[in-house]
DRENPA-3360 file (N, C-alpha, C; in nm, 2 decimals, always signed):
BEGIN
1 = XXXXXXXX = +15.89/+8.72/+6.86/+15.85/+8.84/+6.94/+15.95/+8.86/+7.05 ~ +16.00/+9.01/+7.06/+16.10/+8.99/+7.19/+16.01/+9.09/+7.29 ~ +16.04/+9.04/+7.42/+15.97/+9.11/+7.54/+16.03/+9.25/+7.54 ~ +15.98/+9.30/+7.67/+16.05/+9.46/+7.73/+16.14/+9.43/+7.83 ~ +16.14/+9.54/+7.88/+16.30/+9.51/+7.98/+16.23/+9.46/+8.11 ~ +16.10/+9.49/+8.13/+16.09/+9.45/+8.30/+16.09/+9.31/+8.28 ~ +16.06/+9.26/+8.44/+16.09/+9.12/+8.47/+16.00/+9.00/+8.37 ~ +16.06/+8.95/+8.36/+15.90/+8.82/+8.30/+15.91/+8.70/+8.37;
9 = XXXXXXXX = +15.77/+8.69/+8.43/+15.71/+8.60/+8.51/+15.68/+8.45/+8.42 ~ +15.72/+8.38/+8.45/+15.72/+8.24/+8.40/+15.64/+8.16/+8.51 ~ +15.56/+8.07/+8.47/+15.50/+7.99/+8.60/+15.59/+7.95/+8.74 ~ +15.73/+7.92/+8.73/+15.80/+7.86/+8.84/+15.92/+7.97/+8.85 ~ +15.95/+8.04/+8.80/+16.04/+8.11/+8.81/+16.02/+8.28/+8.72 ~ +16.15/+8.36/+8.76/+16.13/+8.45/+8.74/+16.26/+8.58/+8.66 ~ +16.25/+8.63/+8.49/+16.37/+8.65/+8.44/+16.37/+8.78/+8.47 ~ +16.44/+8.82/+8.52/+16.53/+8.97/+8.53/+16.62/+8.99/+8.37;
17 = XXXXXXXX = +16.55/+9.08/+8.33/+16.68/+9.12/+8.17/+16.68/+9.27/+8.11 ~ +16.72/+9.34/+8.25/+16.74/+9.48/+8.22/+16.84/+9.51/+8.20 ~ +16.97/+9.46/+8.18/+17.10/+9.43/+8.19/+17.11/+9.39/+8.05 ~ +17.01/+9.31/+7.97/+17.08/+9.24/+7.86/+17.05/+9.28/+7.74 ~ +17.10/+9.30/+7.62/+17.06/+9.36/+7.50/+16.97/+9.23/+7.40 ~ +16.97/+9.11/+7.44/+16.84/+9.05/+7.42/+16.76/+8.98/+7.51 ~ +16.65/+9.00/+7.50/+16.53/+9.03/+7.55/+16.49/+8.86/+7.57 ~ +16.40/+8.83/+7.59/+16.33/+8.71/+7.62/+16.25/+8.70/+7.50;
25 = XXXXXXXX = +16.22/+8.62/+7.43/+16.14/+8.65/+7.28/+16.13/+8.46/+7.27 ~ +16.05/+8.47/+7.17/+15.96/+8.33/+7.14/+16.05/+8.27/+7.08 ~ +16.15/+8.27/+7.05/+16.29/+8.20/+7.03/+16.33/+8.10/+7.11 ~ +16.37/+8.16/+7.25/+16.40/+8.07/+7.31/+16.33/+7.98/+7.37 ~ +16.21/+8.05/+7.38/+16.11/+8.00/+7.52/+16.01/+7.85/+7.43 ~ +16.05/+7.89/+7.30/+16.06/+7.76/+7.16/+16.12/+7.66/+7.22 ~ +16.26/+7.71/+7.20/+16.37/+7.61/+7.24/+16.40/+7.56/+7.35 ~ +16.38/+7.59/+7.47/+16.37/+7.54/+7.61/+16.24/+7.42/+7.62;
33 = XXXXXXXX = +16.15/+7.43/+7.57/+16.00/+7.37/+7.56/+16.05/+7.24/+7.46 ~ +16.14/+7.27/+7.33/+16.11/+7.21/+7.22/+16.22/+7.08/+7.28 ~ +16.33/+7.11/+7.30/+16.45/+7.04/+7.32/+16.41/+6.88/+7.38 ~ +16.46/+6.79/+7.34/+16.43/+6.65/+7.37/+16.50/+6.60/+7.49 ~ +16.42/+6.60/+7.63/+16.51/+6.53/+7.73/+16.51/+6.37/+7.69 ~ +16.45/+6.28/+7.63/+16.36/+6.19/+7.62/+16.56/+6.10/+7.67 ~ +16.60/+6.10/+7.63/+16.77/+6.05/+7.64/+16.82/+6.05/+7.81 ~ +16.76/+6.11/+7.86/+16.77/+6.16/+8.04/+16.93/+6.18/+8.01;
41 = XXXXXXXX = +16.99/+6.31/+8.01/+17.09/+6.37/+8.00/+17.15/+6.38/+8.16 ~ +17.26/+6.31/+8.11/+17.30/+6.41/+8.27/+17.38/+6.54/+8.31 ~ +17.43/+6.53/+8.17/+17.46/+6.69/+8.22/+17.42/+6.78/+8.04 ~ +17.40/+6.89/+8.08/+17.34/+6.99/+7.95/+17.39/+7.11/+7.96 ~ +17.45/+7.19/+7.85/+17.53/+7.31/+7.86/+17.44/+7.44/+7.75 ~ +17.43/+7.51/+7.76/+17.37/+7.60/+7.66/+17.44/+7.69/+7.64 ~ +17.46/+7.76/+7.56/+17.56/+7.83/+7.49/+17.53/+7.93/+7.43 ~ +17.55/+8.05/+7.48/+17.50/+8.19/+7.45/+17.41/+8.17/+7.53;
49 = XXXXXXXX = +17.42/+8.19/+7.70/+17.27/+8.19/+7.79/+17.20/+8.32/+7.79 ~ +17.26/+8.44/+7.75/+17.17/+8.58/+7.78/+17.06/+8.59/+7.87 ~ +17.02/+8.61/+7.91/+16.93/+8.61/+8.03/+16.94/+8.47/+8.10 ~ +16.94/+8.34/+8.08/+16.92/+8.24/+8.13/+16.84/+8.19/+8.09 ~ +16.72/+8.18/+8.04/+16.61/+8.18/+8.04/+16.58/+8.01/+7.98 ~ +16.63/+7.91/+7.86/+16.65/+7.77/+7.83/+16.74/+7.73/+7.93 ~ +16.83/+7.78/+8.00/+16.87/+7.66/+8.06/+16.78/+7.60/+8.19 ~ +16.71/+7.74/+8.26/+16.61/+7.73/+8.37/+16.47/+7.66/+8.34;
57 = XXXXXXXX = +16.42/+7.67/+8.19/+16.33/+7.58/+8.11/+16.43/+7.45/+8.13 ~ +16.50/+7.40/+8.11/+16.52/+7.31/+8.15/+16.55/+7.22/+8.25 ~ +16.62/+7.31/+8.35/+16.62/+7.25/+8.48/+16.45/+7.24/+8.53 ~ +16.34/+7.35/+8.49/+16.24/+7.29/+8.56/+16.20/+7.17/+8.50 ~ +16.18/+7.13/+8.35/+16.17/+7.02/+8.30/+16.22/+6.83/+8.32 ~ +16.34/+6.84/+8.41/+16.43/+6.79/+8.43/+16.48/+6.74/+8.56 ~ +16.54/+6.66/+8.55/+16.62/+6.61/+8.68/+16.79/+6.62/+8.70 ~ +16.83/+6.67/+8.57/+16.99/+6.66/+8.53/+17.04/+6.76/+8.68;
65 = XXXXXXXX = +17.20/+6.66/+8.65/+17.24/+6.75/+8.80/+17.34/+6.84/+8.77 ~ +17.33/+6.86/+8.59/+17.47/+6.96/+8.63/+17.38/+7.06/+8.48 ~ +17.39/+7.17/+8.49/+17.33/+7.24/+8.39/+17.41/+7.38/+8.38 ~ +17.52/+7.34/+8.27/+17.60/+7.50/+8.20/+17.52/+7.57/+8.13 ~ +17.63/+7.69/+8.14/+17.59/+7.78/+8.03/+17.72/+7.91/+8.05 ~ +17.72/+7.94/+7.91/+17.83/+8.00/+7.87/+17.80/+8.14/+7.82 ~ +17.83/+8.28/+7.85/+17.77/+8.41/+7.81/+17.91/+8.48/+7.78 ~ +17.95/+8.55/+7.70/+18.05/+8.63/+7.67/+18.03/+8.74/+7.71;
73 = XXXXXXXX = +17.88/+8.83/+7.70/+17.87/+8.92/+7.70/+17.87/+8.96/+7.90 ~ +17.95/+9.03/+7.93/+17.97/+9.07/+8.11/+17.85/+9.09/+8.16 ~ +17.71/+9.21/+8.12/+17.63/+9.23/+8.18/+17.53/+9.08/+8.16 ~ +17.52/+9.01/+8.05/+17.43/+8.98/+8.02/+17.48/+8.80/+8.14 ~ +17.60/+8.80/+8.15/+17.65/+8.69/+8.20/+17.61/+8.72/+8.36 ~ +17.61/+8.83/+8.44/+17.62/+8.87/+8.56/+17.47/+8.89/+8.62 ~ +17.39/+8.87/+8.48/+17.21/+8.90/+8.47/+17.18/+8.73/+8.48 ~ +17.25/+8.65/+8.40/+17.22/+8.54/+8.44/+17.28/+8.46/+8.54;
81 = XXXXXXXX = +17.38/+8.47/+8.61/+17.42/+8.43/+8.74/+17.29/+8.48/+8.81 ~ +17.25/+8.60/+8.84/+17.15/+8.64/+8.92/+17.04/+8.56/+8.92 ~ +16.99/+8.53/+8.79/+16.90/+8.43/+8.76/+16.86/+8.32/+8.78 ~ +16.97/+8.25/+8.77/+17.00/+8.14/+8.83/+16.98/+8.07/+9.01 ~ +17.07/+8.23/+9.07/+17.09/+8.21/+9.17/+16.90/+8.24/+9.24 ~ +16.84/+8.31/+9.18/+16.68/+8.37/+9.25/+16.54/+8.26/+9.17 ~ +16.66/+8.15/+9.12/+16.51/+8.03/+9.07/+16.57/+7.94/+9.21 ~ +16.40/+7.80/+9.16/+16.42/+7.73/+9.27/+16.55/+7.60/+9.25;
89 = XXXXXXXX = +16.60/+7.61/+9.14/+16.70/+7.52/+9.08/+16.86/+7.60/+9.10 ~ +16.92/+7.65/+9.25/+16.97/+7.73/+9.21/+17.15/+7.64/+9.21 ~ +17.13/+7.52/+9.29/+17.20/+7.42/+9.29/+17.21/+7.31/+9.19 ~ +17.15/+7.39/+9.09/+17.21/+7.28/+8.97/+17.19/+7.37/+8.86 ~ +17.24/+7.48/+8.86/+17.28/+7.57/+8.76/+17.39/+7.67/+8.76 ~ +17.51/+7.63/+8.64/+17.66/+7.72/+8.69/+17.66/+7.80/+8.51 ~ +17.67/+7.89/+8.54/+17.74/+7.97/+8.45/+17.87/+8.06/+8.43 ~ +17.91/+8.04/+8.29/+18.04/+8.07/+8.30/+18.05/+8.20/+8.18;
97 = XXXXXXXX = +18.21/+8.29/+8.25/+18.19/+8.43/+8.18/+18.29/+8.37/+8.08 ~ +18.29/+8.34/+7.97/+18.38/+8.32/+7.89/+18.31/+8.29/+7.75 ~ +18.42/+8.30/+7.62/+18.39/+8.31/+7.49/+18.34/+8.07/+7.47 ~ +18.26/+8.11/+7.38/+18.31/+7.91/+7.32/+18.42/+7.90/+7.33 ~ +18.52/+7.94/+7.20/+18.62/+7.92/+7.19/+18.74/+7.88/+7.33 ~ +18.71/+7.98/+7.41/+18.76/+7.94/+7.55/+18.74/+7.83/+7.64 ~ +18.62/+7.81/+7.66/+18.55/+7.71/+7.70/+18.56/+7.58/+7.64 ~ +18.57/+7.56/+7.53/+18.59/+7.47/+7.43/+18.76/+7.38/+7.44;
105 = XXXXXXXX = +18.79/+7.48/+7.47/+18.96/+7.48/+7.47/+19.01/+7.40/+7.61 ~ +18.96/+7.48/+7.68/+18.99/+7.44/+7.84/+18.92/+7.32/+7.95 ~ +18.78/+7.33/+7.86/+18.68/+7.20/+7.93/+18.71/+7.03/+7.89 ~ +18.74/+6.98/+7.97/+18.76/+6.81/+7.96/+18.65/+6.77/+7.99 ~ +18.48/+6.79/+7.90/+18.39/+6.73/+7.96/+18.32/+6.73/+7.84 ~ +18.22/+6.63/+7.84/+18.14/+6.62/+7.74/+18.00/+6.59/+7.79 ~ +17.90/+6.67/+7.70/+17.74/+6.71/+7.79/+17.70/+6.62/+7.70 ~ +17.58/+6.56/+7.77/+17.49/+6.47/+7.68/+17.36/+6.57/+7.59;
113 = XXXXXXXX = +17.33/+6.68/+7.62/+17.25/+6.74/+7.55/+17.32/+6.93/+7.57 ~ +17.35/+6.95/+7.45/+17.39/+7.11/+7.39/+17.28/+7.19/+7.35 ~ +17.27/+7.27/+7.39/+17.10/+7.38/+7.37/+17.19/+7.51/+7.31 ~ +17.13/+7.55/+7.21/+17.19/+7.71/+7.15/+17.06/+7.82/+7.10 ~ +17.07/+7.92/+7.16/+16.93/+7.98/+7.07/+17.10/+8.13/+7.03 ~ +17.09/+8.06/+6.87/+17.26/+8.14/+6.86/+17.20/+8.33/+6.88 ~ +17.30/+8.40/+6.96/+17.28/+8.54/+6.97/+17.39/+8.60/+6.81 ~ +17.32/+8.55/+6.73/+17.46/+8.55/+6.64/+17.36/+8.51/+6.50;
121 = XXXXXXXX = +17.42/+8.54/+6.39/+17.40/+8.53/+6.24/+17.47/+8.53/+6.13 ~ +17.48/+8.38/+6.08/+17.55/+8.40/+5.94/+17.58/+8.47/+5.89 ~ +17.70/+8.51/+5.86/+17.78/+8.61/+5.73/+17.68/+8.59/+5.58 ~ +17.65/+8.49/+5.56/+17.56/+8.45/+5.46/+17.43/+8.53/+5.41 ~ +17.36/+8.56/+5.54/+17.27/+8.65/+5.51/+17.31/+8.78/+5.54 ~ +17.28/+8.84/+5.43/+17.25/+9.00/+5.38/+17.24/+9.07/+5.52 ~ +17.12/+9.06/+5.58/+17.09/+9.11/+5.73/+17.03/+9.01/+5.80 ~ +17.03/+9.08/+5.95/+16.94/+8.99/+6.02/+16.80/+8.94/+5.96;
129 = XXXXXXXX = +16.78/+8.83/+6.02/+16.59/+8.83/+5.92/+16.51/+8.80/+6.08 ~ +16.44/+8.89/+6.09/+16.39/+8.83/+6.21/+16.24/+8.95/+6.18 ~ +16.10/+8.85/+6.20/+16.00/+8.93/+6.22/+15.96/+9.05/+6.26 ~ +15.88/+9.16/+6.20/+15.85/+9.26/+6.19/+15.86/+9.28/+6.31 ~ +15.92/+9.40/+6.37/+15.91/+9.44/+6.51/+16.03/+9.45/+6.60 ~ +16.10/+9.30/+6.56/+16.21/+9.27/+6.60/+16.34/+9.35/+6.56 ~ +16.44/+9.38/+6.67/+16.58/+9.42/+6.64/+16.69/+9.30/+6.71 ~ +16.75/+9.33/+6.67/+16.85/+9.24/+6.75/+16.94/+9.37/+6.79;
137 = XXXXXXXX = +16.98/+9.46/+6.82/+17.03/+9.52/+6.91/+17.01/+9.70/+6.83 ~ +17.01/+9.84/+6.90/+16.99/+9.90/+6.83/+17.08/+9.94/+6.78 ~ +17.21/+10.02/+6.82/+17.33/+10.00/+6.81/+17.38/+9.96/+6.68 ~ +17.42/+10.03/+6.62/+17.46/+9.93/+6.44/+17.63/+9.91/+6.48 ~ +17.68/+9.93/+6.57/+17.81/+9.88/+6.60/+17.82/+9.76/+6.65 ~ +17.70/+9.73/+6.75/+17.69/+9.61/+6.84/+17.62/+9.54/+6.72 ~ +17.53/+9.59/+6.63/+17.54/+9.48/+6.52/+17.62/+9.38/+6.46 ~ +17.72/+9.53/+6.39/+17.83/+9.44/+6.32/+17.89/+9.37/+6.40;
145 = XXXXXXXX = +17.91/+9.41/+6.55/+18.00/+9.26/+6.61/+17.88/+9.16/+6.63 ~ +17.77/+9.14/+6.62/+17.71/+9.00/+6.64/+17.71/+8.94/+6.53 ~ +17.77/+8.98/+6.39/+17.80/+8.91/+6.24/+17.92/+8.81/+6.29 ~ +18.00/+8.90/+6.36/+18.12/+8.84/+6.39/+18.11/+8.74/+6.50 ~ +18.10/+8.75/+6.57/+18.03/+8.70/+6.72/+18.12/+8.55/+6.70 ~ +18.01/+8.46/+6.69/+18.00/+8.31/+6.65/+17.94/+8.26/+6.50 ~ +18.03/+8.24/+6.42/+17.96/+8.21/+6.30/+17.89/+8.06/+6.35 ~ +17.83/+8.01/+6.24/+17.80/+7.87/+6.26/+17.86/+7.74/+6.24;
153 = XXXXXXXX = +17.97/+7.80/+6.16/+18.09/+7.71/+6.16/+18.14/+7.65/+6.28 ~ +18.19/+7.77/+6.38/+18.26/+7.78/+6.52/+18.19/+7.69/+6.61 ~ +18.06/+7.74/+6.62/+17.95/+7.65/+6.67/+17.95/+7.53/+6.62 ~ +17.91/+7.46/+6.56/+17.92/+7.29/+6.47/+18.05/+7.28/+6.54 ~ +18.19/+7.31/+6.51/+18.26/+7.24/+6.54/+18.33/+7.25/+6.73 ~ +18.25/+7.30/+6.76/+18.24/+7.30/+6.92/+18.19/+7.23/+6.96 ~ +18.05/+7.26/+6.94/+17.98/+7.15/+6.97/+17.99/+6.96/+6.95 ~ +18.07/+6.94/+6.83/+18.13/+6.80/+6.79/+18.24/+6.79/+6.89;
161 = XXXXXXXX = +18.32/+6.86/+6.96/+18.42/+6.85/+7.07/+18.36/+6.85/+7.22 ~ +18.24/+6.92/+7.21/+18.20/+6.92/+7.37/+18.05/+6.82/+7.38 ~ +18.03/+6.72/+7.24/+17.93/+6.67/+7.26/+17.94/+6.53/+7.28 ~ +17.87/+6.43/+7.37/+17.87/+6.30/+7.40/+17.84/+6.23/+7.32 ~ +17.89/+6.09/+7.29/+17.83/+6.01/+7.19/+17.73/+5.96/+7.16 ~ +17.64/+5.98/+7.29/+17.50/+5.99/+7.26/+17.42/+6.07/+7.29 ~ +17.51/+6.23/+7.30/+17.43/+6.36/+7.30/+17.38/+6.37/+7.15 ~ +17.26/+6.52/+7.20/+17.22/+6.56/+7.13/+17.23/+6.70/+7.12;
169 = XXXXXXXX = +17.24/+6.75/+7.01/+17.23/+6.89/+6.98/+17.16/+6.97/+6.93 ~ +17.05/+7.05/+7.01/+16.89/+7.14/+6.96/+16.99/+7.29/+6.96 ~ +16.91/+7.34/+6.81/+16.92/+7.49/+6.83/+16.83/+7.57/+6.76 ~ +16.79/+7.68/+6.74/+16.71/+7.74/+6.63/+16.74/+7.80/+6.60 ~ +16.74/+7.87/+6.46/+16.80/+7.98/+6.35/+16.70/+8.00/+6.24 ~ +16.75/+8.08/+6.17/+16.63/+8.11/+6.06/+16.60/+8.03/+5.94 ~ +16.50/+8.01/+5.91/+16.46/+7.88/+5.82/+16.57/+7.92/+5.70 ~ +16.59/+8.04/+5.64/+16.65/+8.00/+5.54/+16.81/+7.99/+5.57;
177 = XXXXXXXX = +16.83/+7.96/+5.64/+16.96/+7.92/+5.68/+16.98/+7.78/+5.73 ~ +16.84/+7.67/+5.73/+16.82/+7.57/+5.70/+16.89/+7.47/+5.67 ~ +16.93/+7.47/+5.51/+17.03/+7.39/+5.44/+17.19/+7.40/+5.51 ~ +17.24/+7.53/+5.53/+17.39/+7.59/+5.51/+17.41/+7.50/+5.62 ~ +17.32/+7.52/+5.74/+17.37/+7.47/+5.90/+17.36/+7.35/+5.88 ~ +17.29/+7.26/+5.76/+17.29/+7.12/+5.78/+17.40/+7.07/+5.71 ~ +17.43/+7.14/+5.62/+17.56/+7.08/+5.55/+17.70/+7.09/+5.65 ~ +17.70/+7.23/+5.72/+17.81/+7.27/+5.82/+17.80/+7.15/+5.91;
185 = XXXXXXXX = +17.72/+7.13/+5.97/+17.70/+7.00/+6.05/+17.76/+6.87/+6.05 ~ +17.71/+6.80/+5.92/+17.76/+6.69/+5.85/+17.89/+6.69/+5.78 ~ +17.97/+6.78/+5.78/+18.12/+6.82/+5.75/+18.17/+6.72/+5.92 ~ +18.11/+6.78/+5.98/+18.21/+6.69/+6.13/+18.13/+6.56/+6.19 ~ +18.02/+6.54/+6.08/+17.94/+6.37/+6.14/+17.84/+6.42/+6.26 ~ +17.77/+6.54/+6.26/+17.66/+6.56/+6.30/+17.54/+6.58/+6.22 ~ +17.43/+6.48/+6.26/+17.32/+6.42/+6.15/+17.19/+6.52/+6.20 ~ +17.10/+6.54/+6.14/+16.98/+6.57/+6.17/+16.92/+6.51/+6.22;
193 = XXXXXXXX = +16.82/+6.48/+6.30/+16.72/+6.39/+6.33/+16.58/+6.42/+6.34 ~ +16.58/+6.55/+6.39/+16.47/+6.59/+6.39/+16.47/+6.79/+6.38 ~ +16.33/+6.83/+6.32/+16.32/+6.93/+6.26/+16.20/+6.98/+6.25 ~ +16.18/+7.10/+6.36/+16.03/+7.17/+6.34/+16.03/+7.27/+6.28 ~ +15.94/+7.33/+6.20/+15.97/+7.47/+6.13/+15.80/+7.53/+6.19 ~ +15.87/+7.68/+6.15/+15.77/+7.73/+6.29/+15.72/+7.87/+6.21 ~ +15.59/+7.90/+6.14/+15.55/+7.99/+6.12/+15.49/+8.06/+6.21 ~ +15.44/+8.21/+6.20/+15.39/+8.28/+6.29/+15.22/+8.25/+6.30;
201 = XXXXXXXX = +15.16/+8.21/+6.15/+15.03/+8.20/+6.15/+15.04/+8.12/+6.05 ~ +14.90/+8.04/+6.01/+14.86/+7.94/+5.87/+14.92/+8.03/+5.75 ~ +14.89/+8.12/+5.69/+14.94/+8.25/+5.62/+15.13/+8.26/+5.58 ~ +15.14/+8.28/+5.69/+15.28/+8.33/+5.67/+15.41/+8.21/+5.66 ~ +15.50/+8.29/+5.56/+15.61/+8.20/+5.57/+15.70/+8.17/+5.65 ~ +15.76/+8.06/+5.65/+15.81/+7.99/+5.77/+15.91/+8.05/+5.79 ~ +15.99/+8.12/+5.94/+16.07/+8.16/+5.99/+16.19/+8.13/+6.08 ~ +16.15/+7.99/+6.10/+16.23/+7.98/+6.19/+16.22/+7.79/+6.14;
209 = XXXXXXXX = +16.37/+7.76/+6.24/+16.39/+7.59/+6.22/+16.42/+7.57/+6.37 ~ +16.33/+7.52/+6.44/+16.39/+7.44/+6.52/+16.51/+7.26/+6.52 ~ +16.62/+7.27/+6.49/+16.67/+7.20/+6.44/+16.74/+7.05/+6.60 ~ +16.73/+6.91/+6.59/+16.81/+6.81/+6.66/+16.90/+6.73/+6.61 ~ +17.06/+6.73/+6.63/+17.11/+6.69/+6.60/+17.24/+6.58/+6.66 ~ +17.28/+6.44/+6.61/+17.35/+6.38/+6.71/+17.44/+6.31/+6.62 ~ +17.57/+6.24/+6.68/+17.64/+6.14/+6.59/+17.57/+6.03/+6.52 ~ +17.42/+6.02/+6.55/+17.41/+5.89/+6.48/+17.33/+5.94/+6.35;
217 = XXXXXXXX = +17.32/+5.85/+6.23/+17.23/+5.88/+6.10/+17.10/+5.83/+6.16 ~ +17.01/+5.91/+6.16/+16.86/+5.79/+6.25/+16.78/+5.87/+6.09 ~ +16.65/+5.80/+6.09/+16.57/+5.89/+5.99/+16.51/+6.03/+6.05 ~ +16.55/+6.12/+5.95/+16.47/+6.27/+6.00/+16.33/+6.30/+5.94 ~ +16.28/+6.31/+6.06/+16.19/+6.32/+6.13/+16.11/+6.50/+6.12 ~ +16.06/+6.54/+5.98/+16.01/+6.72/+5.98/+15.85/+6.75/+6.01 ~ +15.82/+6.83/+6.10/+15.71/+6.86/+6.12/+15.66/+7.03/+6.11 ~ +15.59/+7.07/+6.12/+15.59/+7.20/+6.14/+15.53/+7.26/+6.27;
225 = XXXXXXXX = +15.50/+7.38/+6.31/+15.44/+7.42/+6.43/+15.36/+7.58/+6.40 ~ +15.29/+7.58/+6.38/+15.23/+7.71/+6.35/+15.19/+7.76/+6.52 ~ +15.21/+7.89/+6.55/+15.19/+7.99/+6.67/+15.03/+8.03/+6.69 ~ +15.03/+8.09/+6.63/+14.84/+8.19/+6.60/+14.79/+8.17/+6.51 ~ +14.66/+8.13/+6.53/+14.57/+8.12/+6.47/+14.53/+8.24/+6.36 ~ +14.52/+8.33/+6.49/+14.49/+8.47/+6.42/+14.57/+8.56/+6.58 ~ +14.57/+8.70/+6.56/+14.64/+8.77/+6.65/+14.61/+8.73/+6.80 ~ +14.68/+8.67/+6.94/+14.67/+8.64/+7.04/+14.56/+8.54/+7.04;
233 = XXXXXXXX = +14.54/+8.44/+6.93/+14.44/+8.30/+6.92/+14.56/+8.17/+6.88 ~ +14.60/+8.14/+7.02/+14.72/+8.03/+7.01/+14.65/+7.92/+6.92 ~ +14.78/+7.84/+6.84/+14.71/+7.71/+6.83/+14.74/+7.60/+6.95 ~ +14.67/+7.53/+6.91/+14.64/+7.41/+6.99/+14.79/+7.36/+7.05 ~ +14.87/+7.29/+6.92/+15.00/+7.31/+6.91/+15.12/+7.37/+7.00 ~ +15.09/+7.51/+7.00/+15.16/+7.58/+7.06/+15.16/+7.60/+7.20 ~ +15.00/+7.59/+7.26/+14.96/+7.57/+7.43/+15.02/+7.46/+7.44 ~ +15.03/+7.34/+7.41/+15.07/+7.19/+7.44/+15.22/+7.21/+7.49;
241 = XXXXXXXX = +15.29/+7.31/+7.37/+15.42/+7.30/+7.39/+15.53/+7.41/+7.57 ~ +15.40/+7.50/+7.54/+15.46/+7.63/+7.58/+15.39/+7.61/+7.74 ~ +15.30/+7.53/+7.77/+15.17/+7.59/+7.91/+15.24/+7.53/+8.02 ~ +15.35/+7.50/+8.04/+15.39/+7.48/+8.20/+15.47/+7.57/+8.22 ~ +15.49/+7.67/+8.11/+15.57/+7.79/+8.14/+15.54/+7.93/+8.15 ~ +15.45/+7.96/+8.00/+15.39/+8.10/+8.02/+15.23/+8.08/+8.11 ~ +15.27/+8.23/+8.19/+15.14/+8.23/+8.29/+14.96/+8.24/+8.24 ~ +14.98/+8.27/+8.11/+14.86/+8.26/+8.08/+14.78/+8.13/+8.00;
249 = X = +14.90/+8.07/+7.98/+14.84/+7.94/+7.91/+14.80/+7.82/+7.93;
% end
């Protein structure tokens, strides 16, 4: 589900995303919640920050002192500076206006935990797949460049250059894209470990993968996570994961 443009109120902080062509949606606010500090990272970079919104989930979650994040897009990068700068974490969050590729190139640093909610989709799939309701941008120009954007290739092998040897790597993408990203992965010796797949309701088919991945083979670890019960009837599940952030839970 993606929000509207006005502000959204999170228990400790607060996203401004009138500026950005994606929205705040159950994607990320998945992946900020889902991501494993359990490793105490000390430093964590996120990649495609658009609003900001996981890397600030994690600085509240957290004690890490150094927390990147990298936006290509100008407004959406100048929306998350702001963001950063108006939470209470505003001294351990830097954002940077540059492509991966750039960043990748020029950084001599390696993060113990990589966060991605990709603004981007496999050439592989036909079209976007994202739940009824959802656009990813209206624009069918700005479409076709988010095909192009960052494939998942680009990504995997980034992340194997800017990741620590006992980082980890969380991201989410669409269940049937599942397999492809796990093979892309293990081409450069990044393993799965763990893997939530995440329906909307008991009913419906699974949409999404929250996926963890690191240099080491460990056993993987699949669970699932179902959202609603029935329309605005959370599961159990879901409050556990999500309630130190959204205000109503």
């Amino acid at each position: 589900m993606i929000m509207s443009s006005n502000p959204f109120h999170f228990k400790q902080f607060t996203i401004n995303q009138d500026q950005c062509a994606m929205k705040i949606g159950t994607d990320a606010v998945l992946l900020g919640a889902w991501a494993n500090l359990e490793h105490h990272p000390n430093s964590v970079l996120d990649i495609g920050a658009g609003t900001g919104v996981i890397a600030l989930m994690l600085a509240q979650r957290s004690n890490e002192e150094t927390i990147d994040a990298i936006e290509i897009d100008e407004n959406a990068y100048e929306q998350c500076v702001g963001n950063f700068e108006n939470s209470p974490w505003s001294d351990r969050l830097f954002c940077y206006h540059a492509s991966l590729e750039e960043f990748t190139d020029e950084i001599d640093y390696k993060y113990d935990l990589i966060i991605s909610n990709p603004p981007f989709y496999s050439p592989t799939l036909a079209s976007p797949s994202l739940p009824k309701g959802e656009n990813i941008m209206s624009n069918s120009r700005k479409i076709a460049r988010f095909y192009d954007a960052l494939p998942f290739e680009h990504l995997v092998e980034s992340v194997s250059k800017l990741l620590s040897d006992e980082g980890k790597f969380s991201v989410i993408i669409p269940f049937k894209e599942e397999e492809n990203f796990i093979e892309l992965a293990s081409n450069i010796n990044l393993f799965p470990n763990r893997i939530t797949r995440v329906k909307g309701s008991p009913t419906s088919e699974i949409k999404r993968s929250l996926m963890e991945f690191s240099f080491n083979k460990n056993d993987l670890k699949i669970n699932e996570l179902i959202i609603e019960v029935e329309r605005h009837q959370y599961t159990q599940d879901y409050i556990n994961l999500t309630k130190d952030f959204y205000l109503k839970m």
